[in-house]
Kinemage of the C-alpha trace (Angstrom):
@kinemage 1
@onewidth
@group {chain A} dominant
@subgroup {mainchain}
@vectorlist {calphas} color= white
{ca unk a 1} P 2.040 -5.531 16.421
{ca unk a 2} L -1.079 -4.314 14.817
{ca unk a 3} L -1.294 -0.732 16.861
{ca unk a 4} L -0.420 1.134 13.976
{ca unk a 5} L -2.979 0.132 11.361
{ca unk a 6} L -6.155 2.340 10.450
{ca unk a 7} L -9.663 2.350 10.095
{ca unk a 8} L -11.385 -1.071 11.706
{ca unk a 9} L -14.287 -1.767 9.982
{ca unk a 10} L -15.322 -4.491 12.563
{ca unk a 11} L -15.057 -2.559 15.417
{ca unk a 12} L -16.782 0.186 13.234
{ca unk a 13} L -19.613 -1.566 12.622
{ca unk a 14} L -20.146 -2.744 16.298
{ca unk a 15} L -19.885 0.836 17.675
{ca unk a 16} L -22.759 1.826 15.181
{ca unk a 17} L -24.787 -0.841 15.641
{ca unk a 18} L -25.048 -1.945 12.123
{ca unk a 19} L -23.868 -4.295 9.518
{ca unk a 20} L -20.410 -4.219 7.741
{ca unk a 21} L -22.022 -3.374 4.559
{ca unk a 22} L -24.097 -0.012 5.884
{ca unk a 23} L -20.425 1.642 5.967
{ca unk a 24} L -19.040 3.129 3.013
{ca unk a 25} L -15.164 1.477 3.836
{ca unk a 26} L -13.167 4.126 2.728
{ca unk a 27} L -10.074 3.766 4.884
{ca unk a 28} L -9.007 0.327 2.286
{ca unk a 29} L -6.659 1.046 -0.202
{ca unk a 30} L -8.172 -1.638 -2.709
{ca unk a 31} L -9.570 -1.603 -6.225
{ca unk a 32} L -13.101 0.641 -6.544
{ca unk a 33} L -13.962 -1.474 -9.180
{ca unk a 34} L -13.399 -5.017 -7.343
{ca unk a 35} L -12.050 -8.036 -8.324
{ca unk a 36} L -11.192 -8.562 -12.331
{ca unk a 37} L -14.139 -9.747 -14.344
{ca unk a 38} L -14.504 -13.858 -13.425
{ca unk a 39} L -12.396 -14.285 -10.440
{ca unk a 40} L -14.649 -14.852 -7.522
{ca unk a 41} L -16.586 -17.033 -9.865
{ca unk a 42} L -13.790 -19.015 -10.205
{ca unk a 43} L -12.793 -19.052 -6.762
{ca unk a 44} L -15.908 -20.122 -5.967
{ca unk a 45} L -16.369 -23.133 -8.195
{ca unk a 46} L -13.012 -24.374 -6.562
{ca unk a 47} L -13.618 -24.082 -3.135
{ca unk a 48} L -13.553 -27.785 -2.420
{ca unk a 49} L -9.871 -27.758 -3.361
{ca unk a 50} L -9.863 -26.693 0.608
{ca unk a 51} L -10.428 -30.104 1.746
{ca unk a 52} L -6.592 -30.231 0.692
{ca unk a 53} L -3.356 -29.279 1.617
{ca unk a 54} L -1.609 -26.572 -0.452
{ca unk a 55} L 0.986 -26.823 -2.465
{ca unk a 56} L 3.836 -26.535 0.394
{ca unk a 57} L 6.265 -24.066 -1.487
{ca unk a 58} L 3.233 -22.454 -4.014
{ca unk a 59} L 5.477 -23.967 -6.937
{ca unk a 60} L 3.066 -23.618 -10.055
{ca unk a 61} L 1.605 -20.512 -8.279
{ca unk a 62} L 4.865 -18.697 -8.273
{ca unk a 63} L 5.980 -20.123 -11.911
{ca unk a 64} L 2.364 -18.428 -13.308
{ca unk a 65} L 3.435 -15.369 -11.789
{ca unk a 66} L 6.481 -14.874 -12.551
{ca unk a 67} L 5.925 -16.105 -16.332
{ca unk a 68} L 3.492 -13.225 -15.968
{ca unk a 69} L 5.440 -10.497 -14.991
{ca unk a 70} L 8.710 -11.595 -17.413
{ca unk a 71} L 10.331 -12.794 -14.361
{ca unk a 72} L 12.475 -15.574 -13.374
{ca unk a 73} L 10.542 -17.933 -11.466
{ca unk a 74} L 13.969 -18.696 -8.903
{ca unk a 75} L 14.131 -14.832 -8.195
{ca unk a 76} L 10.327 -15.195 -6.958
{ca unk a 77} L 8.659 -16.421 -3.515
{ca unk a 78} L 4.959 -16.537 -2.466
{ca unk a 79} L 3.423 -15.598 0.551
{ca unk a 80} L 1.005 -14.585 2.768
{ca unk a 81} L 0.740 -11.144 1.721
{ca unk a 82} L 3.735 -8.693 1.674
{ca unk a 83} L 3.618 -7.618 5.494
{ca unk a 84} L 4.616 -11.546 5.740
{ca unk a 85} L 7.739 -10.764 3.979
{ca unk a 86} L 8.231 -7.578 5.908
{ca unk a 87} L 8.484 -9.260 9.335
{ca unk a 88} L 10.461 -12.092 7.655
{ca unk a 89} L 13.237 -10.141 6.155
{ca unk a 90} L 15.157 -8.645 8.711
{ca unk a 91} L 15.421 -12.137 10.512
{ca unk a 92} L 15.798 -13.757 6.988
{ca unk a 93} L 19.175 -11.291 5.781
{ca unk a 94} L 20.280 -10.586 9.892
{ca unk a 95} L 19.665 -6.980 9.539
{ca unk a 96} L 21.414 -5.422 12.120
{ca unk a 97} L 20.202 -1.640 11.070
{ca unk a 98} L 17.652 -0.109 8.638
{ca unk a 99} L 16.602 3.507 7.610
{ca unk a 100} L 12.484 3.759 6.936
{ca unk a 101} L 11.837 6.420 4.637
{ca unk a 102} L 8.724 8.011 5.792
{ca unk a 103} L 6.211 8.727 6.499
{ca unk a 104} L 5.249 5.136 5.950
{ca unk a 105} L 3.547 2.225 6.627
{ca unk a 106} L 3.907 1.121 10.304
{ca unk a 107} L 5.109 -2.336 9.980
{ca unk a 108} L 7.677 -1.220 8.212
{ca unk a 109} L 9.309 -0.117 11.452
{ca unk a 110} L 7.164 -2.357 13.504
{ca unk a 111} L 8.370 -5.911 11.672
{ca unk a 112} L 11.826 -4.604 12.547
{ca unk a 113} L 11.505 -3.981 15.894
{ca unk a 114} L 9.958 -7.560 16.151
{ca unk a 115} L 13.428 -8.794 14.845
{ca unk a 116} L 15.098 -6.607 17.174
{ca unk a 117} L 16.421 -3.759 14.641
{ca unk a 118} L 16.069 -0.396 16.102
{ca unk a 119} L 14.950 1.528 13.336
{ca unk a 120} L 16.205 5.628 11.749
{ca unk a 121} L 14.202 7.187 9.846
{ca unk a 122} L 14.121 9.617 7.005
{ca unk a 123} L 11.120 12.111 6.871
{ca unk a 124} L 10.314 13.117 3.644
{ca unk a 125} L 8.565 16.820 4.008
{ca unk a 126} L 4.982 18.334 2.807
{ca unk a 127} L 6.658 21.296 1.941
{ca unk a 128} L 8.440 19.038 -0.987
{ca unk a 129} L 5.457 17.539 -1.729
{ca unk a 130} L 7.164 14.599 0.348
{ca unk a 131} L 9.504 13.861 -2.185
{ca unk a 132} L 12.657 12.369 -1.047
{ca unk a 133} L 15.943 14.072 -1.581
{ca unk a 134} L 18.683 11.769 -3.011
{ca unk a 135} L 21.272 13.205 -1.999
{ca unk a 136} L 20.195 13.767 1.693
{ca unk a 137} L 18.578 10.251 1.527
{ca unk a 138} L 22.454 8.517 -0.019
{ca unk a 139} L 23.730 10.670 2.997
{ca unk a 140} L 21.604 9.090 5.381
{ca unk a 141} L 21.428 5.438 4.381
{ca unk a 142} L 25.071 5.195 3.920
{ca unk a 143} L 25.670 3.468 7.184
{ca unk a 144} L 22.613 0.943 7.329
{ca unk a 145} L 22.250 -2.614 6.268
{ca unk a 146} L 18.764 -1.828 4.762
{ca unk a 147} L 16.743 0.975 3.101
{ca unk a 148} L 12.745 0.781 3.681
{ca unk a 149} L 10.807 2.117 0.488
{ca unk a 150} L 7.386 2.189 -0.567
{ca unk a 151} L 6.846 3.040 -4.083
{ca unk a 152} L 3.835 4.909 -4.361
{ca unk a 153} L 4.186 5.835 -1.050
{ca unk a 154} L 1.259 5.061 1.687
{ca unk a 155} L 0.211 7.721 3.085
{ca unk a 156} L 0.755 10.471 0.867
{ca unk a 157} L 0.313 8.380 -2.447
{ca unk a 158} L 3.855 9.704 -4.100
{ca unk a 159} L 5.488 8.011 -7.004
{ca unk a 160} L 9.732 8.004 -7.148
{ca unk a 161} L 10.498 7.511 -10.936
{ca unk a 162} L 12.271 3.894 -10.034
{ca unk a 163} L 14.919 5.069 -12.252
{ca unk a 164} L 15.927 7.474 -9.386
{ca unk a 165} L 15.572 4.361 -6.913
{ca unk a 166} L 17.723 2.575 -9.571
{ca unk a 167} L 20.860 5.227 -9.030
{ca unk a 168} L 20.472 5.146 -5.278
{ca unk a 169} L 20.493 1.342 -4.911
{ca unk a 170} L 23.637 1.386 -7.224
{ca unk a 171} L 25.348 4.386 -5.352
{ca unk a 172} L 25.368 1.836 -2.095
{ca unk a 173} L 26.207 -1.336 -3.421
{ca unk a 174} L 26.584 -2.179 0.145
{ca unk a 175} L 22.892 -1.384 1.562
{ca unk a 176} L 20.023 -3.306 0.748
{ca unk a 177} L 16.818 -2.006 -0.350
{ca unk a 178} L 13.797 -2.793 0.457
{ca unk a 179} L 11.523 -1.704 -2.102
{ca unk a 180} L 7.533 -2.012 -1.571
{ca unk a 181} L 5.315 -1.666 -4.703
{ca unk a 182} L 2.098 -2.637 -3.171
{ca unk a 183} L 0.383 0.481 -5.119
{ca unk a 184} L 2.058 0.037 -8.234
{ca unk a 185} L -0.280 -1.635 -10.308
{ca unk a 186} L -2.050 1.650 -9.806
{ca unk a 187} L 0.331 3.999 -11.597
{ca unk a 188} L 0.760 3.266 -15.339
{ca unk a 189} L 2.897 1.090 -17.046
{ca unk a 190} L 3.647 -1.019 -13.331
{ca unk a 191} L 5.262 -3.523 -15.483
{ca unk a 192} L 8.004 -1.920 -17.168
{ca unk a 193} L 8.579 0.542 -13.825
{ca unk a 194} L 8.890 -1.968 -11.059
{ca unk a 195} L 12.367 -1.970 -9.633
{ca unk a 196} L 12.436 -5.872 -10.542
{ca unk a 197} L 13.393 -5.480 -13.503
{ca unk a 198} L 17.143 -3.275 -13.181
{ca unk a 199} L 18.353 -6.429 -12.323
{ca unk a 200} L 19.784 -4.844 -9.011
{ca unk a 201} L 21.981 -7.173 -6.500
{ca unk a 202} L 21.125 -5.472 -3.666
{ca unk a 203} L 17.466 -4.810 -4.448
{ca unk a 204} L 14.819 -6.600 -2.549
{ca unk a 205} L 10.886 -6.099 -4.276
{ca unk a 206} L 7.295 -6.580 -2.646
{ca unk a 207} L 4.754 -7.397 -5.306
{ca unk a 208} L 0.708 -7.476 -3.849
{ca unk a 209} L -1.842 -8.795 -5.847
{ca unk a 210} L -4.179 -7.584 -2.857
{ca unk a 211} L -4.721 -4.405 -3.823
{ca unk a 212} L -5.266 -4.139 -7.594
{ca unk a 213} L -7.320 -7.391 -7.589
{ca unk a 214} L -9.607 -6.580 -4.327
{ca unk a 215} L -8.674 -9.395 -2.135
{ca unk a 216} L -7.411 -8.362 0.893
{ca unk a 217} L -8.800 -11.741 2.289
{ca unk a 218} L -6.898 -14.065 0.802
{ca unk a 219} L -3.193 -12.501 1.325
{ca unk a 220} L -1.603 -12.499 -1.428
{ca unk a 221} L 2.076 -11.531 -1.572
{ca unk a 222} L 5.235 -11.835 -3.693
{ca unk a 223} L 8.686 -10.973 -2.570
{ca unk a 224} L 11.161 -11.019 -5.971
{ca unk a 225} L 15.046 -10.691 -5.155
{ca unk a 226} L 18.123 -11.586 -6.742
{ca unk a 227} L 19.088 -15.389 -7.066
{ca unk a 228} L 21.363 -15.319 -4.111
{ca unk a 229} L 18.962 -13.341 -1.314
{ca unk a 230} L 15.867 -15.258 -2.971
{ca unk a 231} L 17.778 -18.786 -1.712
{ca unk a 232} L 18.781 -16.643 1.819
{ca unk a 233} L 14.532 -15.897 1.828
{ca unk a 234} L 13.591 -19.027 1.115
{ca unk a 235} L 15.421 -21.092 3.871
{ca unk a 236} L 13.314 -18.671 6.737
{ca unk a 237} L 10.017 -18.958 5.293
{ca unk a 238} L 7.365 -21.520 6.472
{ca unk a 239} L 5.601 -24.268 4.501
{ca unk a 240} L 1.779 -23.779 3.025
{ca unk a 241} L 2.180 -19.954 3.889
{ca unk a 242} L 0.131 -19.533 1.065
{ca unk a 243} L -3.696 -21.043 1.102
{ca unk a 244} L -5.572 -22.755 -1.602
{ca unk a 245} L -7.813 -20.190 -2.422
{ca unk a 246} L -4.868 -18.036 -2.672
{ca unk a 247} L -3.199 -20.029 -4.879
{ca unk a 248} L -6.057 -20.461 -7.239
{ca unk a 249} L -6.479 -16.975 -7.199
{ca unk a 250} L -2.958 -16.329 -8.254
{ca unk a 251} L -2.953 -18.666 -11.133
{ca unk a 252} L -6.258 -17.520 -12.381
{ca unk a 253} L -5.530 -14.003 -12.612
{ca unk a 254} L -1.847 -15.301 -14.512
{ca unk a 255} L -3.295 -17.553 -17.109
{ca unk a 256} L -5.934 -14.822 -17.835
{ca unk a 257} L -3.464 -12.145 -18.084
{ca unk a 258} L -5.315 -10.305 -20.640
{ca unk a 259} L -8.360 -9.909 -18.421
{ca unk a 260} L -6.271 -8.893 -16.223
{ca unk a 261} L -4.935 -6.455 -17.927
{ca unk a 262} L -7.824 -5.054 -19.522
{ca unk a 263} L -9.245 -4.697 -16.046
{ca unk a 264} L -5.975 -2.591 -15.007
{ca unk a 265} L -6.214 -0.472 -17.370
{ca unk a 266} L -9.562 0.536 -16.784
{ca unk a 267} L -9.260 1.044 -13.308
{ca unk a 268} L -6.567 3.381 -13.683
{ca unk a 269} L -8.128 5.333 -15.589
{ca unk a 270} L -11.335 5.153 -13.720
{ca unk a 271} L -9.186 6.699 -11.000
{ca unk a 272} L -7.463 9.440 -12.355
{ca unk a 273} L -10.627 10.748 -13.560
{ca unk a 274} L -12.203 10.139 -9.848
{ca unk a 275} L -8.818 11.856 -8.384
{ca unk a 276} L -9.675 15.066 -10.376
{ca unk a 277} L -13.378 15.268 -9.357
{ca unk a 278} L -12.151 14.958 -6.240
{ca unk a 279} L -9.401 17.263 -6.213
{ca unk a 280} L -12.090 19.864 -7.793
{ca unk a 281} L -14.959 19.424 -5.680
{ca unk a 282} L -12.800 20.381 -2.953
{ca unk a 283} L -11.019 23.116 -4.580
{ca unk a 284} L -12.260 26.005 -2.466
{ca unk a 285} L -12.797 24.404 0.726
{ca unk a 286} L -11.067 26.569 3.411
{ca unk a 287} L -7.739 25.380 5.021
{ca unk a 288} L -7.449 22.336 3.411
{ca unk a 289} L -4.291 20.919 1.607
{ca unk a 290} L -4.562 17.980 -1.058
{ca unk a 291} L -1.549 16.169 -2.187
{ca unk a 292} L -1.340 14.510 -5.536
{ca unk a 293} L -1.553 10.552 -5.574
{ca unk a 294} L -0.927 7.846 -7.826
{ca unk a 295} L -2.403 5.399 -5.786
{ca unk a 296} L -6.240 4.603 -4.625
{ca unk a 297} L -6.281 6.836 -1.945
{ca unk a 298} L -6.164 10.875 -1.251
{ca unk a 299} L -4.181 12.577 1.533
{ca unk a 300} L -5.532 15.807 3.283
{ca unk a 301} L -4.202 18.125 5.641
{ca unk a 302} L -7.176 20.247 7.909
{ca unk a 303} L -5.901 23.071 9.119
{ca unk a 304} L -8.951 24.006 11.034
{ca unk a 305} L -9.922 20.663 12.235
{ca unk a 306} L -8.180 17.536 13.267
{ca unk a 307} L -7.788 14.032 11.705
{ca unk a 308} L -9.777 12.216 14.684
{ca unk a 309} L -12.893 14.757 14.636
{ca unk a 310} L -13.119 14.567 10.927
{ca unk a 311} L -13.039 10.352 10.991
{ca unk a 312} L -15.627 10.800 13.969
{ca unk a 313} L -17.919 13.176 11.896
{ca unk a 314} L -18.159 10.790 8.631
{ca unk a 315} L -18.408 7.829 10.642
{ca unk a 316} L -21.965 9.170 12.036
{ca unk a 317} L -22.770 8.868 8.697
{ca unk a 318} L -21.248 5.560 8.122
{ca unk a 319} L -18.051 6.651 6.266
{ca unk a 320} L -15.211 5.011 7.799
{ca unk a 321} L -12.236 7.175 6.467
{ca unk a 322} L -7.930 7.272 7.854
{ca unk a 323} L -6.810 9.112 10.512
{ca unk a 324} L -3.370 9.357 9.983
{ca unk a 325} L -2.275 11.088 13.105
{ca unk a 326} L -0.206 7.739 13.919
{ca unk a 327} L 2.250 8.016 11.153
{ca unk a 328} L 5.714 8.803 11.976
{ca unk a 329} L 6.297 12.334 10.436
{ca unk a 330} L 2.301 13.446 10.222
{ca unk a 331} L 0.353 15.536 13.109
{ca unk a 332} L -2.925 15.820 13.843
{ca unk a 333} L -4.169 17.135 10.952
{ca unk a 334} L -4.322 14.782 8.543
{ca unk a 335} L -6.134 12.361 7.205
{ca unk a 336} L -6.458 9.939 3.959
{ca unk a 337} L -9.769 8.471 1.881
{ca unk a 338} L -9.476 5.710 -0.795
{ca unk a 339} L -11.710 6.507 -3.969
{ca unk a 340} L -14.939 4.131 -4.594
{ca unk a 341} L -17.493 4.784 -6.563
{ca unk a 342} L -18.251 8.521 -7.914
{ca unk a 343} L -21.267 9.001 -5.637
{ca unk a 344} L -19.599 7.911 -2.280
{ca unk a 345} L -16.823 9.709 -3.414
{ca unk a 346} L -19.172 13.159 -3.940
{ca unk a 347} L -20.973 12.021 0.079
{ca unk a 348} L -17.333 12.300 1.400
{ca unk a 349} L -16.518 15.490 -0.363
{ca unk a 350} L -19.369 17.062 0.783
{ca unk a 351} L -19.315 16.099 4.626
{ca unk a 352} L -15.677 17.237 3.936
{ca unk a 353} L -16.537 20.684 2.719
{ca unk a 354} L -19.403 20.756 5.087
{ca unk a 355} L -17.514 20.350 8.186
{ca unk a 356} L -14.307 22.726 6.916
{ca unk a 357} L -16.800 25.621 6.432
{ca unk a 358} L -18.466 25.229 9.460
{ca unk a 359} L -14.793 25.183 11.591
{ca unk a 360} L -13.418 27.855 9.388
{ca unk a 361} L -16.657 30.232 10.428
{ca unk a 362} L -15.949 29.569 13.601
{ca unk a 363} L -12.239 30.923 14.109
{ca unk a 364} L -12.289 33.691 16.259
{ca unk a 365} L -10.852 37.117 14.671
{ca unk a 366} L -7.318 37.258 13.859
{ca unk a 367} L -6.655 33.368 15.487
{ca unk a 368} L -4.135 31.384 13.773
């Protein structure tokens, strides 16, 4: 199903009437800065490796990874991005029930209903900054086969200290979770806070390399799990799920981990500062709510405007931004931009403020 995705950058750019790179794409949760210094050089030079066949399983792909990230390379698979690994899972460990903690990503629930699992859910709240309780949450997920996590969270750009994921997972050694850390790499020190690394039986990771490393395009996904469920993974996925390009991507960025990491560490810091410019350029802007992130991207709540005439207002001037009206657990009213560079970041505010002021003005007397 791909109903519940956001902004469409191809249909975008047809409806205007112009090319893809007259609109500022703010509804893609990828790095601002782009891809780490050397990589599309590198993927260039290599492009006749297409002329053949992938490595079936990604073998020296995965083992550059996970020699990476500390990891053992039998605890970690490759794949076509991590929505791959979300509609393989359930069909993968015969999930017969799940809890999605929300509000979330769609193919969360979507990927399970493929599989035939009817998903709960558990809404976390605005008015607790959408922080999940545990105790309410243990309550809840006591009875299903898998728990549905995404650490940050997308939409609202939370971060769960994974030692509090750490105590839940061990409080139901019985329940599986699912644990997606697609945003991670955003939120400092991803390496010693991913989930991977308690060791946890039951505990079932999503690595992306998508996001931090700007490219989307390729797909590039990890899925790192115990021994045992890694070898239950493995037998459902599908040969040369993982391209070439993708591969040589993969083992690029791993053998030049300190690029890498130098280029990490500057754009997280490149985005707190944009967060806060943000944050206080829109300060004082009538009826509108902005919740902290750790991620790339911003959520807002309007209260005198809704999400769709807000993302049809910045798209007449080329700004293609998230209406998040279609997540489980969100109305209307809000919406979500990904930070690029300081001056498109400044246009948005502005239309932002613009448009709030205008709609506030225009409340009649003593309407709520």
């Amino acid at each position: 199903m791909i109903h519940g995705h956001g902004g469409n950058i191809y249909a975008a750019a047809s409806a205007l009437g112009c090319r893809l790179e007259e609109i500022t794409d703010m509804s893609a949760n990828i790095n601002p800065l782009g891809p780490m210094p050397g990589l599309l050089a590198h993927l260039a030079e290599s492009i006749g490796n297409v002329c053949r066949l992938p490595e079936v399983d990604a073998a020296s792909a995965v083992h550059a990874y996970a020699d990476w990230q500390d990891l053992p390379a039998e605890q970690v698979i490759a794949g076509g991005g991590t929505t791959e690994f979300l509609y393989l899972l359930p069909r993968a460990l015969r999930l017969e029930s799940a809890l999605v903690v929300g509000p979330a990503y769609a193919d969360y629930a979507d990927a399970l209903k493929i599989n035939r699992v009817d998903p709960e859910f558990f809404m976390c709240t605005p008015e607790h900054g959408f922080r999940p309780d545990p105790d309410r949450l243990a309550a809840a997920a006591r009875n299903a086969d898998a728990v549905y996590f995404c650490n940050p969270n997308n939409p609202t750009g939370r971060l769960t200290a994974p030692g509090d994921l750490a105590a839940l997972a061990g409080a139901l050694p019985q329940t599986l979770f699912v644990v997606d850390e697609s945003y991670l790499p955003f939120a400092a020190g991803p390496k010693k806070h991913t989930l991977a690394r308690f060791d946890l039986p039951n505990t079932v990771v999503l690595h992306s390399l998508s996001k931090m490393h700007c490219i989307p395009g390729l797909r590039v996904g990890f899925c790192v799990a115990p021994a045992p469920l890694a070898q239950k993974i493995r037998q459902d996925c599908q040969p040369w799920s993982v391209s070439t390009p993708a591969q040589t991507a993969i083992s690029y960025i791993a053998q030049n981990r300190e690029t890498a990491g130098a280029h990490a560490r500057k754009t997280r810091q490149s985005l707190d500062a944009r967060r806060r410019d943000l944050y206080a350029s829109l300060a004082d802007t009538p009826g509108l709510d902005l919740y902290p992130s750790h991620a790339t991207f911003v959520l807002m709540r309007a209260a005198f405007f809704t999400a769709p005439e807000i993302a049809a207002r910045m798209l007449s001037r080329r700004i293609l931004i998230r209406d998040c009206s279609n997540f489980r657990g969100l109305d209307e009213h809000y919406f979500r931009i990904s930070l690029k560079d300081p001056d498109s970041n400044a246009r948005a505010a502005q239309v932002i403020a613009e448009y709030a002021r205008h709609r506030a003005a225009g409340r009649k007397p003593g309407k709520k």
